[in-house]
C-alpha positions, -999 to +999 in steps of 0.1 A: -129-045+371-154-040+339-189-039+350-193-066+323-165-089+340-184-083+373-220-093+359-197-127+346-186-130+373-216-122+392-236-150+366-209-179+373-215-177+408-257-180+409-264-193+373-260-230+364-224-238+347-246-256+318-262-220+311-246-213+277-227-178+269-216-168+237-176-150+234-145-155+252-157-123+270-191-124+271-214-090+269-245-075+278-266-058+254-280-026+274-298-010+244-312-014+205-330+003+180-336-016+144-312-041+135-283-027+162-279-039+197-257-019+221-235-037+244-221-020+278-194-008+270-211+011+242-201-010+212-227-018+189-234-047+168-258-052+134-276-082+150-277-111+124-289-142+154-319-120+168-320-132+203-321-170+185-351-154+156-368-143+182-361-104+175-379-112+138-392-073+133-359-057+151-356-040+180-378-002+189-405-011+166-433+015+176-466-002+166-454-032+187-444-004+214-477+015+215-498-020+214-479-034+250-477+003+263-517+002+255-524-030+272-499-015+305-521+013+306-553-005+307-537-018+345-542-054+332-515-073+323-524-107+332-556-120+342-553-162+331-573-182+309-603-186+332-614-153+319-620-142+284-590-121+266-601-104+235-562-101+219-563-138+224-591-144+211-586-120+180-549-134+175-560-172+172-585-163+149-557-151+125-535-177+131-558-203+125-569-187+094-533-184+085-526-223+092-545-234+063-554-266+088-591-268+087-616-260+111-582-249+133-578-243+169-551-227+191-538-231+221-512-202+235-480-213+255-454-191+264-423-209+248-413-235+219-405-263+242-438-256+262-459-260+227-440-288+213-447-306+252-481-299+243-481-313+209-467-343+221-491-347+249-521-340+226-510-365+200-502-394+224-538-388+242-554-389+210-542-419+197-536-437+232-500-448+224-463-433+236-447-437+207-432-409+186-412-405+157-386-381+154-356-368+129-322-372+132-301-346+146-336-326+154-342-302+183-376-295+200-369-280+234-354-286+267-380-301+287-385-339+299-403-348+271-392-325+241-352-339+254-366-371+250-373-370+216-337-350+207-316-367+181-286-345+185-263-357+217-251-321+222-281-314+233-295-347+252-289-340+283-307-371+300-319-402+287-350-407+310-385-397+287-415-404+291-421-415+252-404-444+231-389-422+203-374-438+169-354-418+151-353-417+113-333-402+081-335-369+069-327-343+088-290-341+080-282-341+049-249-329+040-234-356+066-260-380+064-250-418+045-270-403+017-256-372+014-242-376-024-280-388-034-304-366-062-333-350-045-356-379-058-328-405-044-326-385-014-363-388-003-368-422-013-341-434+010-356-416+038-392-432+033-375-464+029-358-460+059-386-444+076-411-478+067-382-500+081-382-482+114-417-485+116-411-525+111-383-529+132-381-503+164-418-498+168-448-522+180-470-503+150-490-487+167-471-452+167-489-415+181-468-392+158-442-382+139-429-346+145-406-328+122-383-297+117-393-285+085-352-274+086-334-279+118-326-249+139-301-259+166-291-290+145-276-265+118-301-250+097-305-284+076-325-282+050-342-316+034-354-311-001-388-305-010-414-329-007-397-351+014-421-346+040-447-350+020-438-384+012-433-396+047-475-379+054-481-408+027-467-432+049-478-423+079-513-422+068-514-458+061-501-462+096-531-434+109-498-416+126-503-381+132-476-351+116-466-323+138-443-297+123-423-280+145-425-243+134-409-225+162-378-210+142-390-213+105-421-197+111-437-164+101-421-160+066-388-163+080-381-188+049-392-164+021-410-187-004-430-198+022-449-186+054-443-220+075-416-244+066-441-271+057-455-258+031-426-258+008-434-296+009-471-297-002-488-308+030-510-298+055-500-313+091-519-326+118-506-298+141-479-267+140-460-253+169-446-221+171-432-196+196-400-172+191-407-148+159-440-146+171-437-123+199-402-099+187-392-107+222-423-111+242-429-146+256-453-162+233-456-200+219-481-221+211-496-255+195-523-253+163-544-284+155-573-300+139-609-296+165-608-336+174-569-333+183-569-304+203-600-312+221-590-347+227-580-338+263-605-349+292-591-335+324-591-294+336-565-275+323-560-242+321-526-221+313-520-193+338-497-171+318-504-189+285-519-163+260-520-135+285-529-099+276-495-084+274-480-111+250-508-114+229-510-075+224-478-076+213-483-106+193-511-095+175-490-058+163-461-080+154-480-103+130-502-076+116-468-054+109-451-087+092-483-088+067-483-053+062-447-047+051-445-079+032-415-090+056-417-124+042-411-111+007-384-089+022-370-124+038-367-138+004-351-113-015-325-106+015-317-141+019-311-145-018-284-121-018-264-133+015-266-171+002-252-161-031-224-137-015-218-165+010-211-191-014-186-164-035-166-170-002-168-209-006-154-210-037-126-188-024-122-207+011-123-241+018-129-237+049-165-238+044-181-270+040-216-261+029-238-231+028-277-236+029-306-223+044-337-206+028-347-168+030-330-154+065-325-189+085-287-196+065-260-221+081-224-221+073-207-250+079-170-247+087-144-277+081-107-284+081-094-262+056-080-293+027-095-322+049-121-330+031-160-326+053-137-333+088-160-307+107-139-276+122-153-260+154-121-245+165-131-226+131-168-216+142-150-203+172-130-184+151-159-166+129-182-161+159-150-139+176-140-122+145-172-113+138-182-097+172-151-082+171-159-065+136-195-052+147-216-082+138-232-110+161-241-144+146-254-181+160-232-207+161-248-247+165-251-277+144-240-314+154-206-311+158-204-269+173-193-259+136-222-243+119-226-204+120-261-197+124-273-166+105-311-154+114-311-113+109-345-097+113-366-099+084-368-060+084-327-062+072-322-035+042-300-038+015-270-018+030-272-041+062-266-072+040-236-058+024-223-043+056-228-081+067-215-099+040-180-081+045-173-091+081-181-123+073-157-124+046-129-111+069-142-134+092-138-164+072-108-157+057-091-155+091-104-184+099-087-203+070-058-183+078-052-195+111-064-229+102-039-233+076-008-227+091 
């Protein structure tokens, strides 16, 4: 037996069943360097998913290397918040400066579902009230309360929550009821819609609304710009606080912009992030205005929150984004697979849509001359062609049939082509075997 089949096998037998695995023969990546990963059995893959944008810088990055390898050799590697830690301290001040939300403070968590759980704790404590607002088709996490305020059933996995969540228009567009609307159509039906849930699903007086600036599990949907800005103008006249969920389109991942948000014109009440953050280390975390993050009154503390070792690493991975302009990199990399991607749609009908801004692109697949009817047998397809041509990609969206694209931002030019080929191939199998 394959040491891989054993590990499978091995994994079914002590893992839970609901513990996703990519491939109809799953691997395991043993090494990496740059924009490869290695699997065991020595093939390697350009990596265009990056352990879900987690991997934004790539893999053997040695100013990230040397910063963790510095903090190992100091002896300390975790200490907790009850004492003082000066990466910490020195990476909060630069993402608080970076936030553009006055007067900001952080608070470090070590995951995206842990931050948004904060978020939503914060903002319910602050305005006394367990009412949230949330998108359609939106994703913030896997814990009690960040399930609780899901709006895609894929990924709902109870219906017990501590909040009362309304869910409003927006998220996704291209199957949404106002899907064939202008961008200035577009937005006003989703305030519209947004001020009639307010009147009819809420009793007014509502914590929050948090958002997706695009939706990451939900497919990469990507509302147009402003729209968020509109619904701030609502929920100010309501007081309702805005959190942006920043965990996957944060850190210039988008191109234009260094968070999601701000390619709508508005400041929120709080940001979340986690994943790009860290390349790999466990890092999230919640920013807010003073009176919202101090609006706690018990103890608390985070044991592993913030620690030494992930903030070291933190801090070299932000400071090397800035310095090499990834987010410019982002932009001009993204351009070019958008624009070879939608070559391929007007060659294959397989593919519904293409959309996404800098490196955070979704493809989604449909019945090749059905019309929009969703395809996931052809996601299936493109995810295995694609491994089995040397590239890994994402696969998620509402109905299983969106390939998720998320490279590193440190992708070069030859990367993108090498890309853009084995997706073609990819594709065009995929309409292929649909079409018979």
């Amino acid at each position: 037996m394959p040491a891989d089949a054993e590990l499978l096998e091995r994994h079914r037998k002590v893992l839970p069943d609901w513990l996703a695995l990519y491939y109809d023969e799953p691997i395991e990546i043993v090494h990496a360097s740059g924009r490869h990963v290695t699997d065991s059995r020595g093939r390697t893959y350009l990596d265009f998913f990056a352990g879900i944008l987690t991997n934004a810088i790539g893999y053997g990055v040695a100013e990230i290397s040397d910063a963790v390898r510095g903090q190992l050799d100091t002896g300390v590697v975790h200490t907790s918040t009850l004492y003082l830690i000066r990466k910490q301290v020195e990476l909060a001040e630069q993402i608080a400066e970076l936030s553009g939300i006055p007067d900001a403070k952080v608070f470090f968590t070590n995951s995206g579902t842990e931050a948004n759980e904060t978020a939503l704790m914060l903002a319910t404590q602050h305005r006394r009230s367990n009412q949230v607002l949330a998108l359609r088709n939106s994703y913030h996490g896997r814990a009690f309360a960040t399930i609780g305020i899901t709006g895609n059933r894929g990924w709902s996995a109870s219906s017990l929550s501590p909040l009362k969540v309304s869910y409003v228009h927006g998220g996704y567009r291209y199957r949404g009821p106002f899907s064939g609307y202008t961008d200035a159509d577009y937005i006003a039906a989703c305030v519209e819609d947004l001020r009639d849930v307010l009147q009819t699903t809420t009793a007014g007086d509502v914590a929050a609304m948090i958002v997706e600036p695009i939706q990451g599990v939900g497919g990469f949907n990507v509302p147009p710009d402003g729209m968020l800005a509109a619904f701030k103008e609502v929920l100010d006249e309501h007081g309702i606080l805005l959190i942006s969920d920043e965990v996957q389109t944060g850190w210039g991942r988008t191109g234009e912009h260094f968070w999601g948000i701000d390619a709508h014109g508005v400041t929120p009440d709080a940001m979340t992030f986690a994943k790009g953050l860290g390349n790999g280390l466990a890092i999230g975390g919640v920013i807010a205005r003073p009176e919202l993050m101090d609006c706690l009154r018990a103890n608390s503390i985070s044991t592993f929150g913030g620690n030494p070792m992930a903030t070291a690493g933190a801090k070299a991975t932000l400071d090397y984004l800035l310095d090499h302009d990834l987010q410019g990199n982002a932009a001009k990399q993204g351009d070019r697979v958008i624009g070879g991607l939608r070559e391929l749609a007007d060659r294959y009908d397989v593919i519904g849509d293409v959309r996404g801004k800098g490196l955070m692109i979704g493809v989604e697949l449909v019945e090749p001359g059905a019309g929009h009817e969703p395809s996931p047998p052809a996601a299936g397809i493109v995810l295995e062609q694609t491994r089995e041509r040397g590239l890994l990609v994402g696969k998620g969206g509402l109905h299983g049939n969106v390939v998720r694209l998320a490279p590193p931002m440190t992708l070069t030019d030859e990367e993108t082509e090498d890309a853009l080929e084995i997706l073609g191939a990819a594709i065009a199998t995929a309409q292929e075997e649909l079409s018979r």
